[in-house]
C-alpha positions, 0 to 999 in steps of 0.5 A: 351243621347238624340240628340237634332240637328246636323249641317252641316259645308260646308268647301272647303275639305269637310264638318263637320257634328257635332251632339249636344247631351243633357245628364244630363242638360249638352250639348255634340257635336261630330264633323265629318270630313269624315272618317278622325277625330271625335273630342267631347266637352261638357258643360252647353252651347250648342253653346259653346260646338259646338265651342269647338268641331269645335275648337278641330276638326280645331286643330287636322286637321293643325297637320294632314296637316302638317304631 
């Protein structure tokens, strides 16, 4: 598995780094919240990988929250 890029989200609470991974001719993308979550996506497509992943990431954040 080869990183390819990364990101940096800025978000008012903190930012979101999400790296993007190439691994088989198909795209992997972790994103990070400080310490608190890491959430993974993949497919064919890059940039809907990433938004998978920040998609997961927003998803397991509210359940947080409301906890």
């Amino acid at each position: 598995m080869k990183q390819i890029e990364f990101f940096i989200v800025p978000h008012p609470r903190g930012t979101v780094r999400v790296d993007v991974y190439k691994k088989n001719g198909s795209y992997e993308a972790h994103a990070k919240f400080k310490d608190v979550a890491t959430v993974q996506a993949s497919g064919n497509d890059k940039h809907f990988a990433v938004l998978q992943a920040l998609h997961e990431l927003a998803k397991f954040l509210n359940k947080y929250k409301g906890s």
